[in-house]
N, C-alpha and C positions, 0 to 999 in steps of 0.2 A: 776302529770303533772308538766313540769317543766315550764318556764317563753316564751310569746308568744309577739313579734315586732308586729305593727301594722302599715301599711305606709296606708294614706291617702290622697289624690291630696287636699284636705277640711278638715279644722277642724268639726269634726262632730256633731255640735250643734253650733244654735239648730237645731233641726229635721225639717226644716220648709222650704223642699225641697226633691227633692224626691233621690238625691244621699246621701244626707247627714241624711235623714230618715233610711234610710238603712244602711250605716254606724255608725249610732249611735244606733242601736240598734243590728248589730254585736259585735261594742266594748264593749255594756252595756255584752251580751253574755259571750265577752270572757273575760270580766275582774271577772267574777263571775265562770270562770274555775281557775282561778289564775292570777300572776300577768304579767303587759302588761302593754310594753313601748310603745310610742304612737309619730311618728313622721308625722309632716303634714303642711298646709303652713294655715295661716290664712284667716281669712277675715275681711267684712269689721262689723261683728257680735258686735265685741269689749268680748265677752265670752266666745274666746276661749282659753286664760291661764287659766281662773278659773276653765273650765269646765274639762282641761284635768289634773288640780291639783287634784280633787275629785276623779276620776278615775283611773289615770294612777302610775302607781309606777315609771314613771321618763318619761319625755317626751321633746321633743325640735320642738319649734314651729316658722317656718319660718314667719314672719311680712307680707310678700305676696308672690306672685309669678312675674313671670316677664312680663313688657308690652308687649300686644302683638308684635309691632311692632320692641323689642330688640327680643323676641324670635324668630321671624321668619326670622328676621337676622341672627342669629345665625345657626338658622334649617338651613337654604339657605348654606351657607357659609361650614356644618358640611355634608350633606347631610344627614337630618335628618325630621324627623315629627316634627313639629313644637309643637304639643302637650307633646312631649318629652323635647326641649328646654326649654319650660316654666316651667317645673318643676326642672330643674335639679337646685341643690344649692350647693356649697363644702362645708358648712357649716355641712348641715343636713348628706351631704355621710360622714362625717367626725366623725358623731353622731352617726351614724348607725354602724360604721367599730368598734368606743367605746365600744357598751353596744351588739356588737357582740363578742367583745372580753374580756367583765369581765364580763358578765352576762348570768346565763345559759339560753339562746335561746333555745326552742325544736324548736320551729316555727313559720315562719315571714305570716302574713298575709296581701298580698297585694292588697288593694281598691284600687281598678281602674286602667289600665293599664299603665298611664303616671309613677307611680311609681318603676313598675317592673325595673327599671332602678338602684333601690338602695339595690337591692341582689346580692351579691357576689358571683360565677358562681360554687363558693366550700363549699357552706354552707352545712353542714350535716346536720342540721336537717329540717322537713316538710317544702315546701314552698305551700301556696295556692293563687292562685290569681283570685280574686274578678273582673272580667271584668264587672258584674253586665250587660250592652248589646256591640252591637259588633261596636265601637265607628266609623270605618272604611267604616261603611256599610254608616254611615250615612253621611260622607264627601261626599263618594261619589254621595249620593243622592244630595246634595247640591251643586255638578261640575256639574250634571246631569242636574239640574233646573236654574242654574246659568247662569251669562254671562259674558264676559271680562276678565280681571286679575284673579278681585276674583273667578270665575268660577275656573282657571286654578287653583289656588291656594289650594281651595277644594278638587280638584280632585287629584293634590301631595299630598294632606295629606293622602286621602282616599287610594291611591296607597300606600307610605311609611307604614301609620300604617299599614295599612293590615298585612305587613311582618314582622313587630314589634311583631303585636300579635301575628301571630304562633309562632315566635320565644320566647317568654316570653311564650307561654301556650307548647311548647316543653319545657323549663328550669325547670317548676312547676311539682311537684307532683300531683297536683286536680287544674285543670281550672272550674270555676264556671261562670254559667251564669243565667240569670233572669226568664228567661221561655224557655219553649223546642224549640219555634219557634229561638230565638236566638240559640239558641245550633244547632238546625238543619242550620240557616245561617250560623253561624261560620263554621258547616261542609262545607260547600261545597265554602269556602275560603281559604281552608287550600290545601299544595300540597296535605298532605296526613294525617292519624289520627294517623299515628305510632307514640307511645310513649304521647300519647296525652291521659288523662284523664280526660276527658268533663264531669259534671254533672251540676244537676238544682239545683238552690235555689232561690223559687221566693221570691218575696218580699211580706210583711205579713202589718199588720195594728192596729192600735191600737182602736181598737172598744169599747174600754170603754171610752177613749177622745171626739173619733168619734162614738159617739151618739145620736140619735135624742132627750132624754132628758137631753143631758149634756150641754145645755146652754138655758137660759132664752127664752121665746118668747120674737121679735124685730118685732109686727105687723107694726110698723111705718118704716124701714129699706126703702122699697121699696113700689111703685104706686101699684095699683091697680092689679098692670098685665094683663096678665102673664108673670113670671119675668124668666129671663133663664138666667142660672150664669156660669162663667169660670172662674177656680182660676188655677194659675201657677206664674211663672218666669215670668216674661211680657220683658225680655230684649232677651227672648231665641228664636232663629229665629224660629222653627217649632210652640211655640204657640203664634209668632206673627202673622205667618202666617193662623194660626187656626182664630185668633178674627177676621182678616182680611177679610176672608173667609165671618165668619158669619155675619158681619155688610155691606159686600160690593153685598153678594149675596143669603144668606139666609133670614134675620130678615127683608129687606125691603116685600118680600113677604107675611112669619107668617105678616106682619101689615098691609096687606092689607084685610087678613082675622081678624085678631084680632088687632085692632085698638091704642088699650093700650096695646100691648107688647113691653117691655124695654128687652135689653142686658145689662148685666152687668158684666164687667172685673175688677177680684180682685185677686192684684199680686204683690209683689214688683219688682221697676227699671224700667215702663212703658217707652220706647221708646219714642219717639217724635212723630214716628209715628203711636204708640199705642193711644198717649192723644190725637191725631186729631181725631183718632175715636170718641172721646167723646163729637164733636161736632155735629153728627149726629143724626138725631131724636130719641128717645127712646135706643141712649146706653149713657151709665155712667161709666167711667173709676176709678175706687176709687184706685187702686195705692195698695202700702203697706198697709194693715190693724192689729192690734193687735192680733185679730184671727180671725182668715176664718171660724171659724165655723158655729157663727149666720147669716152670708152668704149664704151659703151653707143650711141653717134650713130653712132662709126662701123663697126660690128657688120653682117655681115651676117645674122648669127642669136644670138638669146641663147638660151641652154640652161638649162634647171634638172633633170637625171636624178638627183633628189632618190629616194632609197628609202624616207627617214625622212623624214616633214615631219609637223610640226603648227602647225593657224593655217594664216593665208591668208598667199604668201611675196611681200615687199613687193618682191623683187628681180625677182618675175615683174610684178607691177604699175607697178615704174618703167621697164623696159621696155618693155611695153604703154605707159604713156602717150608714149614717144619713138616707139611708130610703130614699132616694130622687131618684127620677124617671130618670136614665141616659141615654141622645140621645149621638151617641158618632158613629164615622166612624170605619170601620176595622180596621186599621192602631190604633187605638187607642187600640181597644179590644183585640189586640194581649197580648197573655199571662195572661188573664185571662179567668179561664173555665167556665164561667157565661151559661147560654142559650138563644140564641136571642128571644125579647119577654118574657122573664118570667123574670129573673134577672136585665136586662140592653135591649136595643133595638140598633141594629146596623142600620146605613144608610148609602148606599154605592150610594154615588152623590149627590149634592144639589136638587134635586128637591125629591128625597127620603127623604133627612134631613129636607126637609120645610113638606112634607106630615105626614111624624111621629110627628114631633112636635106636628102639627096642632092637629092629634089623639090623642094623649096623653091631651091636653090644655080637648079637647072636651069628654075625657070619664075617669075622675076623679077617679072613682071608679078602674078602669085598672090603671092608672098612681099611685097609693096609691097602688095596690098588688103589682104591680114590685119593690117599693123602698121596702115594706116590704118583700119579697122574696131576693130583695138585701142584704138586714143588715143581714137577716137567712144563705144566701151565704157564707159573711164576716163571720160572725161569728163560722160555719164550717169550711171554706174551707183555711182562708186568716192571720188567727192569728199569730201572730208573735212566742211566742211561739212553734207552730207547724211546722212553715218555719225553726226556725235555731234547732231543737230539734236532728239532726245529726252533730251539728256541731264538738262536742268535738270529736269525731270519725275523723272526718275530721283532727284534730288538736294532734294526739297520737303522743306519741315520737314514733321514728324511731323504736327504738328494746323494746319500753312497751307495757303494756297492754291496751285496747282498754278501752276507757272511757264508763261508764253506762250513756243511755241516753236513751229519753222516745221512737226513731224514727229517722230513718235515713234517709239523704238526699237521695233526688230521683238521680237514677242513670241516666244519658242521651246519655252513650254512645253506 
């Protein structure tokens, strides 16, 4: 195999999100087929030169991306998605056209669709692109729910990208997505599937990290309980709108029955209007923490009353793999193939989400088989290893032989 691009809208580490989970442990992948240049825009981490000097055999790392408010200038003025603008840099296209043209490229591997913008429309070797979920679906959900400007604003994205993405997953050799449910939404987005190569590759977990004895007990962490925990992005509007959910209209309920149940939200970037929650009875907003795991260990229930999700949500999976009992909405459980009741329990409405809880707080024994049927799940079903184990097949030169690998990625088309 000869030498593989990697564009990523995030430097991919560390892992401690769920785009950038997945991405780093695609490039840990491909950097262990051979060697992989690595282009992508920073953050505010401060470890992403070092990280992409361990790994990558040359890479070039944009300092940021653009403020919103120049990109969407931009977007307006280009007739363009805005998600597009923000990425675009002359620097990096400038970087990419370099180590396209002295370095043997079989094939560029593009994380996340804002990138697809920096393959050149004659490259001969494999291109694959990593949409990971269907980013378009979700603006639009956001015009939908919206109001005003912003509303409208949403819904141009949600419109534009839409035809971005066909048109980049028409350009690719293999369009990838997260789980079948997105694969089945992108279909029925597209005019039509001609020349269109849709498969799955969900996102997998690292269960030896995320294990119920891979950190210290923390009896002192939290009250008494029962304590029910949400870990994410706290600046990301769907699980602002999740905490919001739970503190404005499920938890007062659970504490009318159970008197000492706390919420607790634990997430870097908490909004302003995330830390006001934190002045409500029994929740505790703890912001960034070092690791989420003794969190999450000492939980007696993790919630995800996500309304908006796309992709499989990794915060339900590192749960599950500690063995902890997950209430969680449809919308959430999308894309992973758990069983309601035995792996994880679904609740479809708030007054379902207050009833399950309350079951679970009250029958201990039931709430301890499901987290242990959960980590049993993880541990079949969700390994990292067994998610990208067709990838090198994915990644063949044009006219060679097909790389030995343990399993091939599921086909979705």
């Amino acid at each position: 195999m000869g030498e593989t691009l990697f564009l990523a809208h995030r430097v991919p580490f560390p892992p401690d999100r769920g785009d950038k989970i997945r991405s780093h442990h695609v490039l840990r992948a491909l950097a262990a087929l051979g060697p992989v240049h690595v282009g992508t825009f920073n953050d505010a981490s401060g470890y992403g030169d070092q990280f992409l000097t361990g790994i990558a055999a040359s890479h070039y790392l944009v300092p940021s991306r653009k403020p919103d408010l120049l990109a969407a200038a931009e977007a307006m003025m280009r007739g363009q998605p805005v998600s597009l603008a923000a990425f675009a840099h002359a620097g990096l296209r400038e970087w990419v056209d370099q180590v396209l043209n002295y370095r043997p490229i079989d094939a560029i591997y593009v994380f996340s669709g804002q990138m697809a913008q920096y393959v050149p429309p004659h490259f001969p070797g494999r291109t694959i692109l990593d949409l990971c979920d269907v980013d378009s679906a979700k603006f639009d959900a956001y015009g939908d729910v919206g109001h005003g400007p912003k509303a409208w604003v949403h819904a141009r994205e949600g419109r534009m990208l839409r035809a971005e993405e066909e048109r980049f997953a028409r350009a690719a050799d293999t369009t990838l997505l997260i789980s079948e449910n997105e694969a089945n939404l992108f279909r029925t987005r597209v005019t039509s599937m001609h020349q269109i190569d849709l498969q799955v590759m969900r996102n997998g977990i690292d269960a030896q990290f995320f294990a119920p004895d891979a950190v210290p007990p923390q009896p002192t962490l939290y009250g008494p309980g029962p304590n029910i925990v949400f870990t994410g992005q706290m600046d990301y509007a769907p699980n602002i709108a999740a905490v919001v959910r739970m503190v404005d209209r499920i938890l007062p309920a659970i504490r009318k029955r159970r008197a000492s149940a706390e919420f607790h939200i634990v997430g870097r970037a908490p909004t302003a209007a995330v830390k006001a929650l934190g002045r409500q009875d029994g929740v505790t907003v703890w912001g960034e923490v070092s690791d989420v795991r003794p969190f999450i260990a000492e939980a007696d229930l993790v919630a995800a009353p996500l309304t908006i999700a796309r992709g499989i949500q990794n915060k339900v999976l590192e749960a599950m793999a500690m063995a902890k009992p997950v209430l969680l909405s449809p919308e959430a459980a999308t894309g992973i193939d758990a069983e309601d009741g035995v792996q994880f329990t679904i609740a479809e409405g708030d007054r379902m989400m207050i009833g399950r809880a309350l079951a679970l707080f009250e029958d201990r024994s039931k709430a301890d088989a499901m987290g242990k049927a959960a980590r049993a799940f993880v541990l079949d079903k969700q390994s990292w290893p067994a998610m990208l184990a067709g990838l090198g097949d994915l990644l063949r030169p044009p006219h060679g032989q097909p790389l030995e690998v343990s399993g091939p990625v599921r086909d979705a088309a």
